[in-house]
C-alpha positions as CSV (number, residue, x, y, z in Angstrom):
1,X,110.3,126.7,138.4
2,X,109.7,124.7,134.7
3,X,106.4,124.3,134.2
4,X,105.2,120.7,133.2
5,X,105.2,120.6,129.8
6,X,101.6,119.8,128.4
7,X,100.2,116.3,127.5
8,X,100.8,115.9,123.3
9,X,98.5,115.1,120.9
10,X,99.4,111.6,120.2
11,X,99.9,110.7,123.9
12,X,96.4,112.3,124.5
13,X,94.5,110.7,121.9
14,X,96.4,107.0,123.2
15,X,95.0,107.8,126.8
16,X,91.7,108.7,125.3
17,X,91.4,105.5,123.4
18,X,92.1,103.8,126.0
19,X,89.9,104.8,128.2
20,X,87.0,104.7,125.9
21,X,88.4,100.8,124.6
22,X,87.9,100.1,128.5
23,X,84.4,101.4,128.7
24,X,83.4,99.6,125.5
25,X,85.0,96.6,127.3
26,X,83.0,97.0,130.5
27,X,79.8,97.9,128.7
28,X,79.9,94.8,126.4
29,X,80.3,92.6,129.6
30,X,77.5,94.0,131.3
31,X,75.6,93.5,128.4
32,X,76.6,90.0,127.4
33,X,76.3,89.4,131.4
34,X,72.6,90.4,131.6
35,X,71.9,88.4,128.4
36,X,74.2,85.0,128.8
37,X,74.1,84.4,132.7
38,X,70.5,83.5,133.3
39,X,70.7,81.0,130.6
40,X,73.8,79.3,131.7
41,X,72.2,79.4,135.3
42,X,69.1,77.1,133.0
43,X,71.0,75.3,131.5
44,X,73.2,73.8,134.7
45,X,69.9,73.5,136.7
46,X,68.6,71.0,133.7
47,X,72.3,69.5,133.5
48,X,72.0,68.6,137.6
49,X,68.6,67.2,137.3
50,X,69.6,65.0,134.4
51,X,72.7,63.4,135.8
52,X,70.4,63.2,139.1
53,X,67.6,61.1,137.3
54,X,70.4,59.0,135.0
55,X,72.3,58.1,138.3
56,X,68.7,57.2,139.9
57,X,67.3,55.1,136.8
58,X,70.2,53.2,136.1
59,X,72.0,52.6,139.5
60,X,75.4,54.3,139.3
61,X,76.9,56.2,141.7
62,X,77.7,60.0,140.9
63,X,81.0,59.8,141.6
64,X,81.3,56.9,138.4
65,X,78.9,59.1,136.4
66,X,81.6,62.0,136.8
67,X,84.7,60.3,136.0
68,X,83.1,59.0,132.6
69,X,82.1,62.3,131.6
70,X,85.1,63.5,132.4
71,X,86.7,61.1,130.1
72,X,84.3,61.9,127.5
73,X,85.3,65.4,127.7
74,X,88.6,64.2,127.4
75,X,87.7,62.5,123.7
76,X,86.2,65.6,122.6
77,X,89.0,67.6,123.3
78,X,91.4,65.3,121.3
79,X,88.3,65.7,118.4
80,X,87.0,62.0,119.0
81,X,83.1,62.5,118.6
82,X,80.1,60.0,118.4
83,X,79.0,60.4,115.4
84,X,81.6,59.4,112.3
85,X,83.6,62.8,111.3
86,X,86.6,63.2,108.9
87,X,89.8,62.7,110.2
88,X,91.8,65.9,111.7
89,X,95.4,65.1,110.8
90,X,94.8,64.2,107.1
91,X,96.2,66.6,104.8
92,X,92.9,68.3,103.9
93,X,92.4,68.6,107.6
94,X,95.8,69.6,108.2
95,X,95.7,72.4,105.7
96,X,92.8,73.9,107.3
97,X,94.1,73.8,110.3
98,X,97.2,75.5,109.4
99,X,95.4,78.2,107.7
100,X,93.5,79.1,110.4
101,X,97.1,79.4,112.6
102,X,98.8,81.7,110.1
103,X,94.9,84.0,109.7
104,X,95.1,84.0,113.3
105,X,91.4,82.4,113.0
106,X,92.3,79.2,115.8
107,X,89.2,77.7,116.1
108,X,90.7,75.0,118.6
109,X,88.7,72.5,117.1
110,X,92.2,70.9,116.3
111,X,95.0,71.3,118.0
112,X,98.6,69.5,118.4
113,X,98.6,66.9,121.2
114,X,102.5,65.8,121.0
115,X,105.0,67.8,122.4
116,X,107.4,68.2,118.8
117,X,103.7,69.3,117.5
118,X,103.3,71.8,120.4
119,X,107.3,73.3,119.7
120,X,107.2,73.1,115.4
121,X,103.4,75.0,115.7
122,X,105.4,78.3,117.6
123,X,108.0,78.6,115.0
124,X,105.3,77.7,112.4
125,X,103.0,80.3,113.7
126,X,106.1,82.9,114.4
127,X,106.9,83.2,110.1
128,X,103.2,82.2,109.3
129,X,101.9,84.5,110.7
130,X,103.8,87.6,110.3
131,X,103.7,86.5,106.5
132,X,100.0,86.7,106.4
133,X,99.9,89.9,108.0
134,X,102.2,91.0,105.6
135,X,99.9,89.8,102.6
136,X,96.9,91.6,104.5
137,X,98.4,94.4,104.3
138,X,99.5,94.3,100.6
139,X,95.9,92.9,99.4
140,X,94.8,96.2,101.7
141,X,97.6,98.0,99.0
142,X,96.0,96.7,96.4
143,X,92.4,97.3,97.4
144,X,92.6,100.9,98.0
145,X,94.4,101.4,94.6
146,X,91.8,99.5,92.9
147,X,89.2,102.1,94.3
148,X,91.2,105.2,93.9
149,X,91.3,104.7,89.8
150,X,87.9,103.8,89.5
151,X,86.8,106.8,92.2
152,X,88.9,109.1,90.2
153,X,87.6,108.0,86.8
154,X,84.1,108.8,88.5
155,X,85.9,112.3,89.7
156,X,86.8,113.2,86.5
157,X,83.6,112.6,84.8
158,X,81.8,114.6,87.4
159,X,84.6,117.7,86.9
160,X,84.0,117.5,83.1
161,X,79.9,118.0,83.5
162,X,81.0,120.9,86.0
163,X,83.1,122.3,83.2
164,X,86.0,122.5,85.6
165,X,88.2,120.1,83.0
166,X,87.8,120.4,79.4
167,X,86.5,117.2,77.4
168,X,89.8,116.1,75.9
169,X,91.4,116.3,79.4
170,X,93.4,112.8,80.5
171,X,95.1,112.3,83.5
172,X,99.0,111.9,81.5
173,X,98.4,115.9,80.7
174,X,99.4,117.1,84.0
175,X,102.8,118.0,83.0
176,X,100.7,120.5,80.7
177,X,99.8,122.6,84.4
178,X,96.3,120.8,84.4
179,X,97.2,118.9,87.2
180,X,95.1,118.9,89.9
181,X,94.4,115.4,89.7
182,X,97.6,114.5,90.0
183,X,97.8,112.8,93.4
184,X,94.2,113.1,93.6
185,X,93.2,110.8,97.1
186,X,90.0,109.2,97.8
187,X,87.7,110.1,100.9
188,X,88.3,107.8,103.5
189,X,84.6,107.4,104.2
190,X,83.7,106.4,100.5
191,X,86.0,103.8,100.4
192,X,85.0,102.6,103.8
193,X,81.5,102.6,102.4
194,X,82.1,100.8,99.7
195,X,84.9,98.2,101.7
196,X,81.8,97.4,103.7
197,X,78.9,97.0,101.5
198,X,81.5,94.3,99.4
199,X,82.0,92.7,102.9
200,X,78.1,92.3,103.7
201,X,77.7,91.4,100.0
202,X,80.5,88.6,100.7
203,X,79.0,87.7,104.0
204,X,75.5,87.1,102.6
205,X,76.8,84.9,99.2
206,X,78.9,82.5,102.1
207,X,76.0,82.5,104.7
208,X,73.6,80.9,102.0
209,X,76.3,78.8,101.0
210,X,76.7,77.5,104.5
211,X,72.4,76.9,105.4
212,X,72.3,74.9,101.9
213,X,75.8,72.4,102.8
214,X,76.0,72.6,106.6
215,X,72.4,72.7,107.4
216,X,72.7,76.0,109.6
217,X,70.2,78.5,109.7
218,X,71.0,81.6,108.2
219,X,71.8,83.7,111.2
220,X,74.0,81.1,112.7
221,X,75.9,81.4,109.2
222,X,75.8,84.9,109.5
223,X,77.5,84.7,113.0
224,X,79.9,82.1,111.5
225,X,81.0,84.2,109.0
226,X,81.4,87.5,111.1
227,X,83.5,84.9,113.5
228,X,85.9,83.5,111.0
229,X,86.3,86.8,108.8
230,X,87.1,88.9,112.1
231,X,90.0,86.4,113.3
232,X,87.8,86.1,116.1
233,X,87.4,82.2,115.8
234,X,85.2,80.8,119.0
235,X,85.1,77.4,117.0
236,X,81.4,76.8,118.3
237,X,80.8,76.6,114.8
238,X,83.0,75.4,112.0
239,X,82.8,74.6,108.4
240,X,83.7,71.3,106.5
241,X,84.2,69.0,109.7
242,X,81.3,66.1,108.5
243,X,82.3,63.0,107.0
244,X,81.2,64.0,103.4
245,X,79.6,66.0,101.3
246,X,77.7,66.3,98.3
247,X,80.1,68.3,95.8
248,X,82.9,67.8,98.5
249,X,85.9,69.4,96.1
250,X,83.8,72.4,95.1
251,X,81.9,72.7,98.5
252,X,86.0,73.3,100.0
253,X,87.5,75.0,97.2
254,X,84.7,77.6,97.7
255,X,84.7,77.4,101.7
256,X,88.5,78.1,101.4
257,X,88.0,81.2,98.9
258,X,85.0,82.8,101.4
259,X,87.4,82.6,104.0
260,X,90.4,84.2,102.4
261,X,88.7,86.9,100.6
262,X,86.3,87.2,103.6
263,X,89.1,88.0,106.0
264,X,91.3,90.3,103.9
265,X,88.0,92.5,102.8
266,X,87.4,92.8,106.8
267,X,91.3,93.5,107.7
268,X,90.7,96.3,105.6
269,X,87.7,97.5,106.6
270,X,89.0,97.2,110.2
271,X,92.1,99.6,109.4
272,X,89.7,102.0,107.5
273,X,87.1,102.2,110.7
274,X,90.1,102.6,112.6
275,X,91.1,105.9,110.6
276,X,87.6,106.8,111.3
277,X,87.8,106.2,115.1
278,X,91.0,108.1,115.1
279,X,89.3,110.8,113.5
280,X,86.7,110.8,116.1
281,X,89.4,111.1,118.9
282,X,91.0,114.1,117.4
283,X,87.5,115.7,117.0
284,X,87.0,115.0,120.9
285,X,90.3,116.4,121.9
286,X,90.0,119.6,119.9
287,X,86.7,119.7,121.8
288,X,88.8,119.2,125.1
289,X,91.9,121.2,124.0
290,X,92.2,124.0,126.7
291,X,90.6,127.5,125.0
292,X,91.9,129.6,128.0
293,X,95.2,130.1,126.3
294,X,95.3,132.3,123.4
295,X,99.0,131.4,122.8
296,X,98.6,127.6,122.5
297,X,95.1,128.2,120.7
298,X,97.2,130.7,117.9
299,X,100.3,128.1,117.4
300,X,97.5,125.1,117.2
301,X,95.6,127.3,114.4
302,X,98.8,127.9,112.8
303,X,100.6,124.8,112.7
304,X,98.1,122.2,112.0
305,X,98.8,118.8,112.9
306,X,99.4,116.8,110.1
307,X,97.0,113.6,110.3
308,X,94.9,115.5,112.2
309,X,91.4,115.6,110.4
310,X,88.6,115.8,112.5
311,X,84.6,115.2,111.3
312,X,83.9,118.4,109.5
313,X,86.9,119.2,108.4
314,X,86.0,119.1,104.7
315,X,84.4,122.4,104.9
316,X,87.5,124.0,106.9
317,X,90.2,122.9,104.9
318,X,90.1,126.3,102.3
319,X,91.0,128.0,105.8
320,X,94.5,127.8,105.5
321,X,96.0,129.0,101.9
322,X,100.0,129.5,101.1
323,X,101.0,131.7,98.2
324,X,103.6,130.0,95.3
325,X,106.4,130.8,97.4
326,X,105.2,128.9,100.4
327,X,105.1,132.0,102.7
328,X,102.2,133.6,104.6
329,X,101.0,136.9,103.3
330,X,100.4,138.9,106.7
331,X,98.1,141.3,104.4
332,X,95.7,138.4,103.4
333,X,96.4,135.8,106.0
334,X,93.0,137.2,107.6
335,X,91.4,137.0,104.8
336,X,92.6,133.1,104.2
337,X,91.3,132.7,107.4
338,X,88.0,134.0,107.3
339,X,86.2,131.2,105.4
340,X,86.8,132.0,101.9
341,X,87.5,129.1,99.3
342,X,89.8,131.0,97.5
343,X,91.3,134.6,98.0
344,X,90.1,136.8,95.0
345,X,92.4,140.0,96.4
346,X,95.7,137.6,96.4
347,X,94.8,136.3,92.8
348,X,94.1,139.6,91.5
349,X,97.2,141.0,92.9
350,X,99.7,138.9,91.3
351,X,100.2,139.5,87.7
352,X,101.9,136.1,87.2
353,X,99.0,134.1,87.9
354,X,98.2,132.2,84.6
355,X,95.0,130.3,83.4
356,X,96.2,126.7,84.1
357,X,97.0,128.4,87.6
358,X,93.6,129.7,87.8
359,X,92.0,126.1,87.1
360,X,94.1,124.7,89.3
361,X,92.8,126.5,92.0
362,X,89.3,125.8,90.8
363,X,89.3,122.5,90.6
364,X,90.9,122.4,94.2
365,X,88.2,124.3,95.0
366,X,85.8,121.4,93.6
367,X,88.0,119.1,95.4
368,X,87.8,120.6,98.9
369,X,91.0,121.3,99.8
370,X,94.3,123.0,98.4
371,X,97.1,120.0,97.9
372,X,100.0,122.1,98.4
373,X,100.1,123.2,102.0
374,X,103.2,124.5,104.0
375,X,103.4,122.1,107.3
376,X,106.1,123.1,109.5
377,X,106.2,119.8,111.4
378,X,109.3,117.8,112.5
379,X,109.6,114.4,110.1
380,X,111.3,111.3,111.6
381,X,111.1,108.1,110.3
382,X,107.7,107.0,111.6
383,X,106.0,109.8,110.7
384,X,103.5,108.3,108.2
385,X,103.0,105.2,110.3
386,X,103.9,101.9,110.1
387,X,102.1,99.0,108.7
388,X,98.4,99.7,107.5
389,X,98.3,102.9,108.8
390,X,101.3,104.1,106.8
391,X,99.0,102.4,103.8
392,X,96.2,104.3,104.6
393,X,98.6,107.8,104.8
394,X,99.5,107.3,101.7
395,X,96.8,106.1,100.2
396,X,94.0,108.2,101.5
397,X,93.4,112.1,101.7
398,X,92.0,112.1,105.5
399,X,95.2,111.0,106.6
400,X,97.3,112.1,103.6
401,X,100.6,114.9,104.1
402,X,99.5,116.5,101.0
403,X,96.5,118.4,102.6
């Protein structure tokens, strides 16, 4: 009889997340539970003994208390409040509130209450929405770009006080067989780094924006901005809803620039973390991969997996080497194997191997990892991903094909 054919690395690593997302998911309610419960218990006691000694004082019967609270809830949900606050459906208002339908923000502080409002905000939302998306991931484009020429000026520098590149070096003399450079990736984790000190730095500047114009303290700001930059939107708290402000123009021209720029530096910091946690899975995986097997464990040593990194793979990726034709050597494929950067026997062997070749190799070296690897993997049209993650394949050299 066929033998059930073994659970894949992709459909592995999806079960794996999702079991861990639903233990995250179970832990954070048990957490939240313990914290939030005993004062919602508090604050309902308080709640019953206040309409108790308001029904007692003034003479009106529960059941007449009730139904006018119930109306007033009413008026708050349609954003009628005591106190005077600007109008909702005014095209300042308006605006806000579709930008937080197409960010996917929705603090439900205002929502359409007619019925051709209700139908126009699905197609709305439906365009507006895939449009933004589409922008977050072009800003994450951008982003990355921006940090890979600046990290590669700072590369390039560093390889020139190694002596690895000689001083009148530029990147436009690759076609000259100095060209390991050329398609030179940043390290997933520096540009997360760096993605994430911006978005505290950003997170800061808006929370002490928002103490000194909506009178918040600054850890309620905080909170706000970690709400409304992560789409998360509980609209507990919301910005620019009084009646006026000092500096009212500026105070919204720069609430509106937080907010953009604070949600597209956290979309991509979300995809990079996510490359990080995907890493993390295939670490676990290969910890879990069965060991028994000295087939499978041979063809899985072989044929690496081509967005496959795990933690510590920097100092494993010199394990696998290809000659210039792209074929293994059987006489030195132990000796790729064994932990050397670079195979001295297989350079001294070959009498065609030049200086710029030689370099090459060294600055490789310096790099971590050779770029020109042979990956016998089947291509299809999804390969490199689709959306951000295809962004950060190409953009990155954790998740790059070129390792």
């Amino acid at each position: 009889r066929r033998r059930l054919a073994p659970l894949n690395e992709d459909n592995g690593r999806f079960l794996l997340l999702a079991a861990l997302i639903a233990a995250y998911l179970s832990a954070g309610a048990t957490v939240f539970s313990a914290l939030e419960s005993p004062s919602e218990a508090a604050a309902q006691l308080r709640w019953n003994r206040t309409l108790h000694n308001f029904s007692r004082i003034f003479n009106i019967s529960p059941p007449e208390l009730r139904a006018f609270l119930r109306s007033y809830e009413a008026a708050r949900a349609a954003g009628i409040r005591v106190d005077t606050l600007r109008p909702r459906w005014d095209f300042p208002g308006a605006f806000y509130f579709v930008g937080t339908v197409v960010s996917t923000i929705g603090f439900g502080m205002t929502t359409p209450a007619t019925v051709a409002g209700k139908v126009f905000l699905i197609i709305y939302g439906l365009f507006g929405c895939a449009g933004t998306i589409l922008f977050f991931n072009l800003f994450l484009e951008r982003i990355i770009s921006l940090l890979s020429f600046i990290m590669k000026a700072c590369y390039e520098r560093q390889l020139r006080r190694s002596g690895l590149l000689p001083p009148n070096f530029r990147s436009s003399a690759a076609v000259s067989g100095v060209g390991s450079l050329v398609g030179w990736k940043p390290s997933v984790y520096h540009v997360m780094l760096i993605l994430g000190f911006f978005a505290i730095t950003l997170s800061c500047c808006a929370s002490a924006m928002y103490t000194a114009v909506e009178g918040w303290n600054y850890i309620d700001s905080l909170y706000y901005c970690f709400v409304t930059f992560s789409t998360i939107g509980f609209g507990d708290l919301v910005s620019s809803q009084n009646a006026a402000y000092q500096h009212q123009g500026l105070y919204r021209f720069g609430n509106f620039i937080f907010i953009l720029m604070g949600v597209c530096c956290i979309y991509s910091l979300f995809n990079v973390i996510s490359i990080v946690i995907k890493q993390i899975l295939n670490w676990v995986l290969k910890k879990l991969e069965c060991r028994c097997c000295p087939k499978c464990h041979k063809s899985s040593t072989r044929l690496s997996r081509r967005n496959a990194i795990t933690p510590g793979a920097r100092l494993r990726r010199h394990n696998v080497a290809v000659d210039a034709d792209g074929q293994y050597d059987s006489d030195t494929e132990g000796r790729r194997l064994s932990g050397e950067m670079i195979s001295m026997r297989e350079l001294t062997a070959s009498n065609k191997v030049s200086l710029a070749i030689l370099q090459k190799q060294l600055s490789e070296t310096a790099n971590g990892y050779p770029r020109n690897v042979c990956i016998n993997t089947r291509q299809n049209g999804f390969s490199a991903g689709v959306g951000a993650l295809a962004i950060m394949n190409n953009r990155l050299a954790e998740t790059s094909d070129s390792r």
